[in-house]
C-alpha positions in Angstrom: 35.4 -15.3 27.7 35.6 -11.6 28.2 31.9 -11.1 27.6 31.1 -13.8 30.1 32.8 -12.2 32.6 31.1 -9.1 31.8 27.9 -10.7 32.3 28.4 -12.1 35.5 29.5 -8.8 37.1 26.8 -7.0 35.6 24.2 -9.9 37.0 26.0 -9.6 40.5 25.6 -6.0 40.8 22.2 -6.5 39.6 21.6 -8.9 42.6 23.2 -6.7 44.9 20.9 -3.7 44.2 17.9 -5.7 44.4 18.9 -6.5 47.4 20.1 -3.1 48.9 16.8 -2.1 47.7 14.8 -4.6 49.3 16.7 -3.8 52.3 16.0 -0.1 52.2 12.3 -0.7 51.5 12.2 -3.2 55.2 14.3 -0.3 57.2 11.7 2.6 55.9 8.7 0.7 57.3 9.9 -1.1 60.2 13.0 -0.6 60.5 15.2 2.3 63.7 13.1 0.2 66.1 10.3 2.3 65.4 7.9 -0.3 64.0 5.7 -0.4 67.3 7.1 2.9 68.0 3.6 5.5 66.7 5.2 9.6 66.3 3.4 12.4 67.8 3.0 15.9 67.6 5.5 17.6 69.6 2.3 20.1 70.7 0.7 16.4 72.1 4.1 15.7 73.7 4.8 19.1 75.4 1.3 19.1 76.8 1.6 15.5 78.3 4.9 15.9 80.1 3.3 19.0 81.7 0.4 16.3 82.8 2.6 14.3 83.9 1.9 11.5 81.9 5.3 10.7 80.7 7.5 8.1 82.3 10.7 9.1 80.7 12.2 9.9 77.5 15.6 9.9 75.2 17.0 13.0 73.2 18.9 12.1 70.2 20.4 14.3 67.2 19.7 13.1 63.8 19.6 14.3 60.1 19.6 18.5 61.7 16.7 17.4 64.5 16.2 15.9 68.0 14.4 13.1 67.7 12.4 12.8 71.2 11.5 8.6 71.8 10.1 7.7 75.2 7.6 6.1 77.4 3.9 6.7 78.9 3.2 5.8 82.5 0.2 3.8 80.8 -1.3 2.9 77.5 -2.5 6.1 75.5 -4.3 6.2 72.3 -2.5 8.0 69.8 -3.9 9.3 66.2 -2.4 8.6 63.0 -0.1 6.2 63.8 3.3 6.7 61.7 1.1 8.4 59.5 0.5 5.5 57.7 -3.3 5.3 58.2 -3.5 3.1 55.0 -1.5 0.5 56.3 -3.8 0.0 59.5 -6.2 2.1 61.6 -5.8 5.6 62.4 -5.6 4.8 66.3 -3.5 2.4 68.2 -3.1 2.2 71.9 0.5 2.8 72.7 3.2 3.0 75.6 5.4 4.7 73.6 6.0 7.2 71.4 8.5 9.5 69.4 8.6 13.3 68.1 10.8 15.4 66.3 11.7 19.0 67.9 14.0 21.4 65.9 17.0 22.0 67.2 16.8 25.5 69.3 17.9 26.3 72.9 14.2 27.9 73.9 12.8 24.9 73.1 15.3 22.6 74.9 15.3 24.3 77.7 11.7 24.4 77.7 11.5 20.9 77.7 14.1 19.9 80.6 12.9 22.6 82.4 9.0 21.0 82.1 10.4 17.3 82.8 12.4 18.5 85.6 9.4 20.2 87.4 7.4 16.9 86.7 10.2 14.8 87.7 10.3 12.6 84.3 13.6 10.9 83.7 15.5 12.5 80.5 18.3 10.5 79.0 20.6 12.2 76.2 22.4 10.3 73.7 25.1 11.4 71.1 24.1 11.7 67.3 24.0 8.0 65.3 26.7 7.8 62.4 24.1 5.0 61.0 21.7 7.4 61.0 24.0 9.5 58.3 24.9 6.6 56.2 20.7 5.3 56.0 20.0 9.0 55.2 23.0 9.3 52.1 21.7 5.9 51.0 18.1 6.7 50.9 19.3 9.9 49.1 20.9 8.2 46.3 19.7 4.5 46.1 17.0 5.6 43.8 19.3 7.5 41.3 21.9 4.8 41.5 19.1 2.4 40.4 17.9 4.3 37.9 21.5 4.7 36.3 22.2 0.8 36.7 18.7 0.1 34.9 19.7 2.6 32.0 23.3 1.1 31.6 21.9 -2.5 31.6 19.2 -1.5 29.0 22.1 0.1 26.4 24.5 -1.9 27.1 22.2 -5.1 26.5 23.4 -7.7 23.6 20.2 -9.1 22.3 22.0 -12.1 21.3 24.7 -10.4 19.4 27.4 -13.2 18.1 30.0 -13.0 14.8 29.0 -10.8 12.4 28.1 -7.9 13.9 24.3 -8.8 15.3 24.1 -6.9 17.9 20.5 -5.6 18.7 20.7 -3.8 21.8 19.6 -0.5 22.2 23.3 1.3 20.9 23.1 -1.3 18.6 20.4 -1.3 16.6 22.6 0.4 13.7 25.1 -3.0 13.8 24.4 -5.5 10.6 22.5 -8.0 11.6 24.3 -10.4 9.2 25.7 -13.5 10.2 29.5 -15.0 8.8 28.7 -18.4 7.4 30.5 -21.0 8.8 32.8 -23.1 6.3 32.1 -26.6 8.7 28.6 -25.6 9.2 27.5 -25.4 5.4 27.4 -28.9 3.9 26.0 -28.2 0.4 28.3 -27.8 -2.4 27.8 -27.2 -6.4 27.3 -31.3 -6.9 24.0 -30.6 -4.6 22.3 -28.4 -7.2 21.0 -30.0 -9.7 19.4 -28.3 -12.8 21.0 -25.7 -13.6 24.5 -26.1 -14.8 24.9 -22.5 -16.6 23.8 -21.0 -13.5 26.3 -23.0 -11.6 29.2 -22.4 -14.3 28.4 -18.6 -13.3 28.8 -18.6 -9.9 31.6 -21.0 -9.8 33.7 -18.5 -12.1 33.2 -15.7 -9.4 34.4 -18.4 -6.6 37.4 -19.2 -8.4 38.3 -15.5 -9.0 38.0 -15.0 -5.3 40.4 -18.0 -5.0 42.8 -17.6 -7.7 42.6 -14.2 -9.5 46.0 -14.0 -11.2 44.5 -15.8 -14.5 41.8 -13.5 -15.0 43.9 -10.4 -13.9 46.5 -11.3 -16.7 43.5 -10.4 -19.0 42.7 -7.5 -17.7 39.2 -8.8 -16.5 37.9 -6.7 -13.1 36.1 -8.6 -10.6 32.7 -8.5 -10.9 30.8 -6.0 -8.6 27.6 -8.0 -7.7 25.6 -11.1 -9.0 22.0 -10.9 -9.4 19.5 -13.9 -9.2 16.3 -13.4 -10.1 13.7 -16.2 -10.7 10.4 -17.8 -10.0 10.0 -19.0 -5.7 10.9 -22.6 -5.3 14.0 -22.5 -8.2 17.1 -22.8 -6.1 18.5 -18.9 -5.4 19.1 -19.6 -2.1 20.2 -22.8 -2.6 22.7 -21.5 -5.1 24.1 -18.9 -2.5 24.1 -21.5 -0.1 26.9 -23.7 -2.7 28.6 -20.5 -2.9 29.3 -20.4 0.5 30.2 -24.0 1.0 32.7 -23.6 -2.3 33.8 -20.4 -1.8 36.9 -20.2 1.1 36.4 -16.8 1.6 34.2 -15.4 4.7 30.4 -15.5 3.3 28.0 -13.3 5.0 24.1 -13.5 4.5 21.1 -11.5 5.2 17.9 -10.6 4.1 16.7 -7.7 2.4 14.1 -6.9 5.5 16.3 -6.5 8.1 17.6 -3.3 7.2 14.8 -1.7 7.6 13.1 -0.6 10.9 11.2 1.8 12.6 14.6 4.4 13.2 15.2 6.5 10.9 18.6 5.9 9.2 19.0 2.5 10.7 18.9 0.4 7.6 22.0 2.8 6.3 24.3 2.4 9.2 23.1 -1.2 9.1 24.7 -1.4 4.9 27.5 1.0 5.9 28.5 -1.6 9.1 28.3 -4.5 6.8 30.2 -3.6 3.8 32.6 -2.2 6.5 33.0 -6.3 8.3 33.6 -7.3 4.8 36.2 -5.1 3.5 37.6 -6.0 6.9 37.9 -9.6 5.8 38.3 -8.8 2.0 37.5 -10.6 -0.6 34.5 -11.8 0.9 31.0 -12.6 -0.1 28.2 -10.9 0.8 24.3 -12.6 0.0 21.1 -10.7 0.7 17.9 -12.2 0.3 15.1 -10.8 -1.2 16.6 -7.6 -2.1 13.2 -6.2 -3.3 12.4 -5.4 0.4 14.8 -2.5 0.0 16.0 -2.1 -3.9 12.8 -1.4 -5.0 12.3 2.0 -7.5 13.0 5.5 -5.6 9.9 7.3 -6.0 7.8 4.4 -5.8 6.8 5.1 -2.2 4.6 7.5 -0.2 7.5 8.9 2.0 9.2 11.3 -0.4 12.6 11.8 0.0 13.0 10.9 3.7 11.7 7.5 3.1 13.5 4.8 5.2 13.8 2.4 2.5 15.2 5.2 0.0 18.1 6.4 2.4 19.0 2.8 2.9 19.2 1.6 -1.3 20.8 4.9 -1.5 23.7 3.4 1.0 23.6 0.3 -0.6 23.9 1.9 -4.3 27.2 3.5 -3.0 28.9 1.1 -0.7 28.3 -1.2 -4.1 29.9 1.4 -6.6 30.7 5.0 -5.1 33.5 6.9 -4.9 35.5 4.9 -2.2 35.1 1.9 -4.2 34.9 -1.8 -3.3 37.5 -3.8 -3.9 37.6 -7.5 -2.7 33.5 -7.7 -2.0 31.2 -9.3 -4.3 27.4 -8.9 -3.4 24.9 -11.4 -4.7 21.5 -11.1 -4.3 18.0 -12.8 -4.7 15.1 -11.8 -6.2 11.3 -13.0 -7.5 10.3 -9.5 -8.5 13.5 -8.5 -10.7 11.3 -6.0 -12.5 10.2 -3.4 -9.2 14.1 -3.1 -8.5 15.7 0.2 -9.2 17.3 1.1 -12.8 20.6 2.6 -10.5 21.0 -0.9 -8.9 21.2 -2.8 -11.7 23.3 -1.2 -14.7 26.3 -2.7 -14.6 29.5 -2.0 -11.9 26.8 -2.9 -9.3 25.3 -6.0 -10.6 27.1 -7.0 -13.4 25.7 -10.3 -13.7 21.8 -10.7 -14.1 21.4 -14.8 -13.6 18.0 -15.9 -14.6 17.8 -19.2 -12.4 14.3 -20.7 -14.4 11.8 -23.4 -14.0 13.9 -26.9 -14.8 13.6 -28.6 -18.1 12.9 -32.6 -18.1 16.6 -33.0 -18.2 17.0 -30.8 -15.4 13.7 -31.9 -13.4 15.5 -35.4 -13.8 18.6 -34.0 -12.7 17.0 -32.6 -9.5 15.4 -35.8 -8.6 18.4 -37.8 -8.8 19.7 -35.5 -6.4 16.5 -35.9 -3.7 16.4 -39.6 -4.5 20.0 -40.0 -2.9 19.1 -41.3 0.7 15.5 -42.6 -0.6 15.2 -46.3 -1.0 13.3 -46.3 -4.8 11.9 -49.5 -6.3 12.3 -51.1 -9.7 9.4 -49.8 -11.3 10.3 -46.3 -10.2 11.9 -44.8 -13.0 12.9 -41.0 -12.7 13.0 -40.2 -16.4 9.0 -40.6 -16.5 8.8 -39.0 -13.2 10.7 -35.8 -15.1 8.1 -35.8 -17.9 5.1 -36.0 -15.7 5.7 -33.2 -13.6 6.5 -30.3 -16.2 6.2 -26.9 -15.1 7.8 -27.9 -11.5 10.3 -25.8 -9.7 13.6 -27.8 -7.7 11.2 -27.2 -4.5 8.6 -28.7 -5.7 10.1 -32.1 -6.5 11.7 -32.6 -3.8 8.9 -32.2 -1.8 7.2 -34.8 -4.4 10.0 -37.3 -3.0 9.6 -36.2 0.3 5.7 -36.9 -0.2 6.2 -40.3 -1.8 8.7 -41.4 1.1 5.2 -40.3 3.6 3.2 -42.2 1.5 5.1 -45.2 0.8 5.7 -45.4 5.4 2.0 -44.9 5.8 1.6 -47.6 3.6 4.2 -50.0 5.7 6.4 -50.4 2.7 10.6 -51.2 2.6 10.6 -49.3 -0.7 9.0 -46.1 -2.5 7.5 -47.5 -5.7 5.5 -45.7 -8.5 2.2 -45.8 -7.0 3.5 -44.1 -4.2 5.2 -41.2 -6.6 2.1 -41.0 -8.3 0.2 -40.1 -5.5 2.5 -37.9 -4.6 2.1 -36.1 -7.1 -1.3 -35.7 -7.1 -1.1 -34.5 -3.4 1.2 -31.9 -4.2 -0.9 -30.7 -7.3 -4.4 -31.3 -6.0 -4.2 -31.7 -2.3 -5.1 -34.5 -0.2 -7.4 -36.9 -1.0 -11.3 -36.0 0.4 -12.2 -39.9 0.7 -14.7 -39.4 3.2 -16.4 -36.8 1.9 -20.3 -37.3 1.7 -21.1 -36.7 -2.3 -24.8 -37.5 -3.9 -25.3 -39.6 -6.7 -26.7 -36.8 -9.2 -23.4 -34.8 -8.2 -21.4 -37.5 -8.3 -22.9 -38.5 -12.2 -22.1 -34.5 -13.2 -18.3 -34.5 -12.0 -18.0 -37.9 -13.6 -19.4 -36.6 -16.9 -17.5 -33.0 -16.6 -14.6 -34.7 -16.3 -15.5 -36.9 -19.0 -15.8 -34.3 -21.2 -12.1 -32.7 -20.3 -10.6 -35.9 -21.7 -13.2 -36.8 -24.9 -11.9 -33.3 -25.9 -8.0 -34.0 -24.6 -8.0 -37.1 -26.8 -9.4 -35.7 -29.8 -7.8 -31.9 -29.7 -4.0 -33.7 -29.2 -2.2 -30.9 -31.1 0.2 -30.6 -28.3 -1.1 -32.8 -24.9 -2.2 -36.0 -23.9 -4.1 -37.0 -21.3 -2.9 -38.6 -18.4 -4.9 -39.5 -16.2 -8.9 -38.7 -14.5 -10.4 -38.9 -11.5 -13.5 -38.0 -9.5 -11.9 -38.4 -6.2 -12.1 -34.9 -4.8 -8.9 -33.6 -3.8 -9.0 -30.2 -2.4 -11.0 -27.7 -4.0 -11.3 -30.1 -6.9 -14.3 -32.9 -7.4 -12.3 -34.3 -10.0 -9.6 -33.6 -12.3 -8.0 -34.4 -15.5 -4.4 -34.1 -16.3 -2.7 -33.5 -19.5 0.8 -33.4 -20.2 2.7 -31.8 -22.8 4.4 -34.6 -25.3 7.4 -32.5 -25.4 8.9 -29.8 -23.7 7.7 -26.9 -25.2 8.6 -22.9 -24.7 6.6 -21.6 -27.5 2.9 -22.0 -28.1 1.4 -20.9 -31.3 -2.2 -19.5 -31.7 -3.3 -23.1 -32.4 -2.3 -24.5 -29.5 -3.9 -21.7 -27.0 -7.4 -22.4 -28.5 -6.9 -26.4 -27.9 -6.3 -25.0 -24.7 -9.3 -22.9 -24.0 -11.5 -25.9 -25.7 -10.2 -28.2 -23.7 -10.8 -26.1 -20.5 -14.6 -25.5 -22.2 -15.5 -29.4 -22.4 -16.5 -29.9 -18.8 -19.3 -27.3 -19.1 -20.2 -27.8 -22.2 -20.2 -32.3 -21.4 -22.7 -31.0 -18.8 -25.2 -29.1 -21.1 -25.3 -31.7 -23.5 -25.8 -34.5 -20.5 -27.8 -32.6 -18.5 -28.8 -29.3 -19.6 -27.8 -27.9 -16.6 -24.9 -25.2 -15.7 -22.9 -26.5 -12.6 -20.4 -23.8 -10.3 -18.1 -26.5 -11.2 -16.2 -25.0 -14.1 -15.2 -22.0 -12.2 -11.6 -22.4 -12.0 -11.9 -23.7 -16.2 -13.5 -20.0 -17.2 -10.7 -18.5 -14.8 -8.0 -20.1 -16.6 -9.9 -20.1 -20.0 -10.4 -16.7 -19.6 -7.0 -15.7 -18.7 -5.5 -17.4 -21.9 -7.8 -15.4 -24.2 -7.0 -12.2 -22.5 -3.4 -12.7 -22.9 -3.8 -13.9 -26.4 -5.5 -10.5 -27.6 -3.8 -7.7 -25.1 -0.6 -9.5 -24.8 0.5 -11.9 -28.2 -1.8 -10.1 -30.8 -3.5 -13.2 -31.6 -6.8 -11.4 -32.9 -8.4 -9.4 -35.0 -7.3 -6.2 -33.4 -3.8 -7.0 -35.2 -0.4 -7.3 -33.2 -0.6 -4.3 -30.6 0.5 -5.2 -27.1 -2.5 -3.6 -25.3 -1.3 -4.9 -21.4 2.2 -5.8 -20.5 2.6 -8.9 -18.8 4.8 -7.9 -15.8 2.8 -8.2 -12.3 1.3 -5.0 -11.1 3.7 -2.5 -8.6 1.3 -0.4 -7.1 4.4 2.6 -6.7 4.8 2.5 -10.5 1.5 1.7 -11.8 -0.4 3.9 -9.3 -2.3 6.8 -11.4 -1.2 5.8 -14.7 -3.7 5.9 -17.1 -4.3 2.9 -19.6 -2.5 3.3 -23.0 -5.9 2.7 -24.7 -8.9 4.2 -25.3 -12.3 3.0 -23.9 -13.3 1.7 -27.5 -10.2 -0.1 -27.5 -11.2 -1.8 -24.1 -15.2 -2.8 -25.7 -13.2 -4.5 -28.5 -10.8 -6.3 -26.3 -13.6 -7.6 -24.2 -16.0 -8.5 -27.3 -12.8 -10.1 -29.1 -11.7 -12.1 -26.0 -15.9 -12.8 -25.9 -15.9 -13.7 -29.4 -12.7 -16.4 -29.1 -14.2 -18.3 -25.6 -17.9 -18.5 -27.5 -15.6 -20.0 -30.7 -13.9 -22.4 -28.4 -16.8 -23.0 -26.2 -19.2 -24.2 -30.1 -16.0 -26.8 -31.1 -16.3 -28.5 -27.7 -19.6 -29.4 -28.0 -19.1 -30.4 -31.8 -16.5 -32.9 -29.9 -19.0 -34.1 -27.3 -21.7 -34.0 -29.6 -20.0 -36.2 -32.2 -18.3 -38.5 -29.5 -21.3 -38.4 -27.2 -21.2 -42.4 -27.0 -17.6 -42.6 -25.9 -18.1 -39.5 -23.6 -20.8 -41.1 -21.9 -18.5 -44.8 -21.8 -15.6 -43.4 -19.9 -17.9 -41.4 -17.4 -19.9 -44.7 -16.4 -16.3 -46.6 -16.1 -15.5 -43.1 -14.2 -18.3 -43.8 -11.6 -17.1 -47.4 -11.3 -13.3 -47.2 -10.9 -12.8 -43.1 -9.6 -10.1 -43.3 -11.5 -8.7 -44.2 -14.6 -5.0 -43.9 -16.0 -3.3 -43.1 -19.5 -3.5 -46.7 -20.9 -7.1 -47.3 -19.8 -8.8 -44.3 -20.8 -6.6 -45.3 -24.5 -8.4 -47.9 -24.6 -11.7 -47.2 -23.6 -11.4 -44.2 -26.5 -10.0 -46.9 -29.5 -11.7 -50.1 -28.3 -15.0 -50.0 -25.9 -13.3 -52.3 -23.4 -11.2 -51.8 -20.3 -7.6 -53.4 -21.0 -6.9 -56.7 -20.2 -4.2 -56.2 -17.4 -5.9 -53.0 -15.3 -5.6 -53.3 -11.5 -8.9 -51.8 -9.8 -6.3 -51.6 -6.5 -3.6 -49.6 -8.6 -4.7 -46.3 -6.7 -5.5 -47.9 -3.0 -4.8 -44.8 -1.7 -7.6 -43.4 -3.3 -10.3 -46.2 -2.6 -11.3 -45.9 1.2 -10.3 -43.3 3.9 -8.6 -44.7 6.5 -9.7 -43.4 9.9 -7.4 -42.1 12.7 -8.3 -45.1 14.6 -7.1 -47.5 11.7 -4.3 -45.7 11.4 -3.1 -45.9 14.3 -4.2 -49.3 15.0 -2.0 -50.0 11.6 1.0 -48.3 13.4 0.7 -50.3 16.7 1.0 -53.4 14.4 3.9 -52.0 12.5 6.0 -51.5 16.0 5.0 -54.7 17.2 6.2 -56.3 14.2 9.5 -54.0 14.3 9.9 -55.7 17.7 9.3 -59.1 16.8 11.6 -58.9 13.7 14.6 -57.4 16.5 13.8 -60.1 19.3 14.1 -62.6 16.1 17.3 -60.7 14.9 18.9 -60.7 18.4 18.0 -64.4 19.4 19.8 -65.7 16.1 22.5 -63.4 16.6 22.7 -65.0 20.5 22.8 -68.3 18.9 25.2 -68.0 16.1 27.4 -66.8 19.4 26.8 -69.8 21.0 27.5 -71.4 18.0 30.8 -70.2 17.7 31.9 -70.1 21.3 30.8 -74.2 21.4 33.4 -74.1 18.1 35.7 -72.4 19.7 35.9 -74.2 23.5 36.1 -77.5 20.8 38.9 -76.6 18.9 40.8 -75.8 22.7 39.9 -79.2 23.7 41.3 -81.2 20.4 45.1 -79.0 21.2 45.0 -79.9 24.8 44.5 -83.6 23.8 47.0 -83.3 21.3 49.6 -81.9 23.4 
């Protein structure tokens, strides 16, 4: 209430100088009657009284002068009127007119005596007391403007609420975190799904906040900060978001990047104000997001030791564990680039606790989708289990917004229910992209994809050391003409040598189905070299899978250009020739046993293309059969993908909405008439059963 009031007054006084000033701005140009009044010389004047061309005239005091107005007998043309020739001509024909005379007897007397000899009427009037006041005011308007406009500019709160988030000019060294509030932050621990040991972590640090007498009685210290670092899309924020819902104790968030701006030693008061609002309100919780915008290595920059970011981590290292200490305040933090933080911010007494929050595992994946399937109305055939094992690899973002797809597809499709078609495509959306329906494909090209593709799953089916393929298309999505996708049978953390070449072969087969096909070399297996290529790097520099024995050539942490920068490699330049001839040597290997697949199964390759070019696309149990048997099985729907058959244009789909709302309406004029009947119903009932007491009594 107090900074309301503040505001108003400071918006009246703002209205009240505007005004003065628009005032003042009237008065100097028009204003002391003057404004058809043009000024003279008082050489001009003294000669025309002598003339006699003066009908009479007023002497006046005013601001150390006589100011001289008066009247010609007739119209005179005077130059430089006001001399404010920019505003209008430099002559105007005039009656009147004004001067200024200083203020000495010679030249009064000089001036009676002349009017008196020429028998001009002379009038004198007493100083003005406006005249003082309009002189003071023009005086100091300007600086009291100018000091209103600087007080409104630091005082200014740039929508500074709880917390500290101030971001006026005095203010830019406030915190800009903001206190979590406990009815504002639905999501508790039950929300997160997939990752119980993370949970179990966090929800021991809540419950010493809450009740630390059983962990004191065993001598345990609180710990100083949580770290959790992890792939994007995994659930960090979501975690500290559960914390904050659980916790009972003030929570206050920010990210990493707004400590930092262009002031030097901002991002330091910034730490030192927020440690300060929660030791205040101690224990509390404090959560900063991406913490690599300011924790990464000292050092690492090109600012030396004056760097920004450096004085602030330097703050933030002791505010978490300096000589003052920090009782009562737990930080935890987020992170996807764990490894580019400095050594100094995570030994332990600053971040104790280093949470790894991972990709899911089917159990968990399962786990997380029975969390997004809560409000989502799922058909029988939907069964989340298989949805868990077809999606490995995804993080807890990424499913839900495979739900959240499935629910788009399923309305587009005007159904009460999301089924498994609708999941499936889904899926692919979310993997692939969109499907290109339209797009405009000829039939040679549309004969390769169908074979390259072909020759993915010939070389799937046969190489099944550790996938199986799933399903293949030629219905572009994205980037993609087509695509085959192959799932693990199990979940799997460890791949052996084995399993990396099946790989590369199996990436190899669509180039190598169109050399045998066609004898041609398409741009199509791009993205299969990049990947293929990749896996055989790492497999020599990385795993010592080669003949250059098991040296780790290249670490497999991304690159940080501060602690990379300049470093030489740890090899020698014949070292590098035999790492590229041995990663040569392994894709030429894998690329010879794909085509001794195709070659050997060229029949079947070429049987699944042609059903390829007549269905687009085929799934696990069709392409089984095809493989084992020739034939298509008995119970395959051509219309199991319609989303995939024919694009629907924007006309058709809206026409298709139109008849949905209609139908919406129909169904609620049905709804309401029975509902108007069954009331008619009952009041007939009801006016009956009156009736039969009345007779009765």
């Amino acid at each position: 209430m107090n900074n309301k009031n503040k505001g108003t007054v400071r918006n009246t006084l703002y209205y009240v100088l505007i005004l003065l000033a628009m005032v003042m701005v009237v008065y100097f140009f028009f204003g002391n009657g003057n404004s058809q009044t043009p000024e003279i010389e008082y050489s001009k004047f003294s000669q025309q009284l002598k003339d006699g061309t003066v009908k009479e005239f007023t002497i006046q005091p005013a601001n150390g002068v006589y100011r001289i107005t008066g009247e010609f007998k007739s119209e005179q043309k005077v130059e430089n009127s006001n001399g404010l020739s920019v505003l209008g001509s430099t002559q105007a024909a005039t009656s009147r007119f004004t001067t200024i005379v200083l203020p000495n007897d010679s030249t009064l007397h000089e001036i009676t005596s002349t009017a008196k000899a020429a028998g001009v009427k002379t009038v004198i009037q007493e100083e003005s007391s406006s005249g003082i006041w309009v002189s003071l005011l023009l005086s100091f308007l300007p600086i009291v403007i100018f000091i209103f406009f600087f007080y409104m500019m630091m005082s200014q709160q740039g929508g500074g609420g709880g917390g500290g988030g101030g971001r006026g000019v005095m203010n830019f060294g406030k915190s800009k975190a903001k206190e979590a509030d406990a009815k504002a932050v639905k999501i508790r621990f039950s929300d997160v799904a997939g990752a119980e040991e993370e949970k179990q972590e966090l929800v021991e640090v809540v419950e010493f906040l809450k009740d630390p007498r059983r962990f004191v009685a065993l001598g345990a210290r609180i710990p100083a900060g949580v770290l959790l670092e992890g792939p994007p899309g995994t659930g960090k924020t979501l975690l500290a978001k559960a914390v904050a819902g659980e916790a009972g104790v003030p929570f206050y968030s920010i990210s990493g990047s707004d400590f930092v701006e262009m002031f030097v030693g901002v991002g330091a008061s910034r730490v030192r104000d927020l440690f300060e609002t929660a030791k205040k309100n101690a224990p509390a919780i404090i959560f900063i997001d991406e913490i690599d915008a300011v924790g990464r290595q000292r050092g690492a920059g090109m600012g030396g030791g004056h760097d920004e970011r450096e004085q602030t981590l330097n703050q933030l290292l002791v505010e978490m564990d300096g000589f003052g200490g920090n009782e009562g305040v737990i930080v935890i933090a987020a992170t996807n680039r764990s490894d580019v933080l400095d050594p100094a911010l995570l030994r332990p007494g600053r971040f104790d606790r280093q949470i790894l929050v991972g990709r899911p595992d089917v159990k968990g994946r399962e786990a997380i989708l029975r969390v997004h399937a809560r409000n989502k109305p799922l058909a029988n055939d939907v069964d989340l289990k298989v949805v868990a094992q077809q999606t490995p690899g995804f993080a807890g973002a990424e499913l839900e917004n495979v739900l959240n797809e499935a629910a788009l597809v399923a309305a587009r499709r005007n159904k009460k229910k999301i089924d498994a078609s609708d999941i499936d495509e889904a899926q692919d959306r979310v993997i692939a992209g969109p499907a290109k329906k339209d797009r405009a494909i000829n039939k040679r090209e549309r004969e390769m994809i169908a074979y390259h593709e072909a020759g993915h799953t010939i070389v799937g089916l046969i190489l099944s050391r550790a996938r199986i393929v799933h399903k293949v298309t030629i219905i572009p999505r994205g980037r993609a003409g087509g695509y085959m996708i192959a799932l693990p049978r199990e979940e799997q953390f460890l791949l052996t040598k084995e399993d990396m070449f099946e790989q590369i072969v199996g990436l190899l087969g669509g180039r190598t189905a169109e050399e045998v096909f066609f004898n041609v070399q398409s741009t199509g297996a791009s993205n299969d070299f990049e990947q293929a290529t990749a896996l055989a790097r790492s497999m020599v520099t990385e795993y010592g899978m080669s003949d250059l024995g098991p040296v780790q050539y290249e670490g497999n942490h991304q690159v940080f250009v501060g602690r990379d920068y300049g470093q030489t490699k740890a090899y020698s330049e014949q070292v590098a020739f035999e790492i590229d001839q041995e990663v040569r040597r392994i894709l030429m290997e894998a690329h010879e046993k794909a085509r001794e697949i195709i070659e050997e199964h060229r029949e079947k390759n070429e049987l699944i293309a042609q059903k390829l070019l007549e269905f687009e696309t085929l799934d696990a149990k069709a392409i089984k059969s095809l493989f084992e048997t020739g034939e298509m099985p008995a119970d395959f729907k051509e219309d199991e993908f319609p989303s995939e058959r024919v694009a629907q244009s924007y006309e058709e789909a809206k026409r298709a909405l139109e008849e949905k709302d209609a139908q919406k309406q129909v169904e609620e004029h049905e709804e309401f008439e029975s509902e108007k009947a069954e009331l008619n119903e009952e009041s007939k009932e009801e006016s009956k059963d009156e009736s039969t007491d009345n007779s009765e009594k």
